[in-house]
C-alpha positions as CSV (number, residue, x, y, z in Angstrom):
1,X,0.0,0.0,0.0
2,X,0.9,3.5,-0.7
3,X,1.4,6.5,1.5
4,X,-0.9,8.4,1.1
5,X,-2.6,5.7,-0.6
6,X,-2.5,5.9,-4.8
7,X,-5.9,6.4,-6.5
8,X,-6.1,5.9,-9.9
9,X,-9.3,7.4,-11.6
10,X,-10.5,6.0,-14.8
11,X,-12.4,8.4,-17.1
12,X,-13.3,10.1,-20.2
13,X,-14.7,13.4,-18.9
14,X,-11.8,15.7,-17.9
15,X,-13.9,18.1,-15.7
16,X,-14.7,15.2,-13.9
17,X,-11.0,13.9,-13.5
18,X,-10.0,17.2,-12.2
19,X,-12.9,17.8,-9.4
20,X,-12.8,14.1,-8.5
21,X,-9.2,14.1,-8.1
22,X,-9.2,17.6,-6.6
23,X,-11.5,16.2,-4.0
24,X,-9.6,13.1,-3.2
25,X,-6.5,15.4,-2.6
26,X,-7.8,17.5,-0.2
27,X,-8.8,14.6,1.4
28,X,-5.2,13.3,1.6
29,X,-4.8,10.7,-1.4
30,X,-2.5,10.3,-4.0
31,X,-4.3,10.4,-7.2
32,X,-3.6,9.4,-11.3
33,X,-6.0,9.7,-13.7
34,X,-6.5,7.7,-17.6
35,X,-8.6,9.0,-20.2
36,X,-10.3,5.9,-21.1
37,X,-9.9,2.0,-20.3
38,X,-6.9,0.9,-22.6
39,X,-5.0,3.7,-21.2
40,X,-6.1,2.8,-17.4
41,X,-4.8,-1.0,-17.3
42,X,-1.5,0.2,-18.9
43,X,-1.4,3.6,-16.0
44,X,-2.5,0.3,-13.4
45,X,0.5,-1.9,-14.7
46,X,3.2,1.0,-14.4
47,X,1.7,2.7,-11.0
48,X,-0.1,-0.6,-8.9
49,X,-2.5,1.6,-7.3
50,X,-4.3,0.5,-4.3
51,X,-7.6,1.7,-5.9
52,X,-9.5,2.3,-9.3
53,X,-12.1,3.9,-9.5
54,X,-13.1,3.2,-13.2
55,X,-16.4,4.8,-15.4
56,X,-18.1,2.1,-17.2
57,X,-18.7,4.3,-20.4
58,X,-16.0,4.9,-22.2
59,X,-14.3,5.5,-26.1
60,X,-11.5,2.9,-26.8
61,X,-11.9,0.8,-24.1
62,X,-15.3,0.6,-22.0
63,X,-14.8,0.1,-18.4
64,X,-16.4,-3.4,-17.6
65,X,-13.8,-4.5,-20.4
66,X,-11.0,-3.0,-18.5
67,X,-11.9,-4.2,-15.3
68,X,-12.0,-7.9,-16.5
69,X,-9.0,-7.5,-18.5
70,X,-6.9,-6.4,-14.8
71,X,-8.5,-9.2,-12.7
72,X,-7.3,-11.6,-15.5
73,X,-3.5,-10.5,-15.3
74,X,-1.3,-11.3,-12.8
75,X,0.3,-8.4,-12.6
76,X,-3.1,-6.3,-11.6
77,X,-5.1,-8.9,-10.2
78,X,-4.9,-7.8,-6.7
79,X,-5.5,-4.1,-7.5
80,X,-9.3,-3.5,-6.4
81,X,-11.6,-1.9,-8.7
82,X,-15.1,0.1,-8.2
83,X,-17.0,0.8,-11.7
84,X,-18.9,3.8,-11.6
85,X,-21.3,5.6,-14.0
86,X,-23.0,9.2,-14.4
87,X,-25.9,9.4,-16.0
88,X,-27.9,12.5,-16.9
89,X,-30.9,11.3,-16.3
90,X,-33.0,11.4,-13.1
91,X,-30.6,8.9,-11.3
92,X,-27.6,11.2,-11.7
93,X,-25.0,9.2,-9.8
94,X,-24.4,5.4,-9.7
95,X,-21.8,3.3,-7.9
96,X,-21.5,-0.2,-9.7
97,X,-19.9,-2.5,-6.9
């Protein structure tokens, strides 16, 4: 584990890497952020984060597919992972366990 412990966020939307991270900063984590799922299990592999938190709806690479594809290699296997989803409809916020 890392100190402070190493979030690495997983999404398309910038304005949401920057707030979420900004947030997670302040409240005393380390955090990394990937544009999209292909780049996220390559960021995972080079940094072993103790958490991803990864948006199921992405370009190149969706999230569900990048989650599956770290549990499956050794290398990232024991990282944990959270999906999560925004929608803009009336459920605005998800968390996918």
């Amino acid at each position: 584990m890392h100190n402070p412990p190493l979030i690495l966020i997983v999404d398309d939307m910038p304005s949401f890497l920057e707030i979420f991270g900004e947030k997670l900063k302040g409240a005393g984590f380390a955090v990394e952020t990937a544009p999209n799922g292909e780049e996220g299990i390559k960021r995972a592999k080079e940094i072993q984060p103790d958490l991803i938190l990864m948006d199921v709806r992405m370009p190149v690479m969706n999230g569900t597919d990048a989650v599956v594809k770290l549990k499956d290699d050794e290398a990232t296997r024991a990282r944990k992972c959270r999906r999560s989803t925004a929608s803009l409809r009336r459920s605005s916020a998800r968390w996918i366990m």
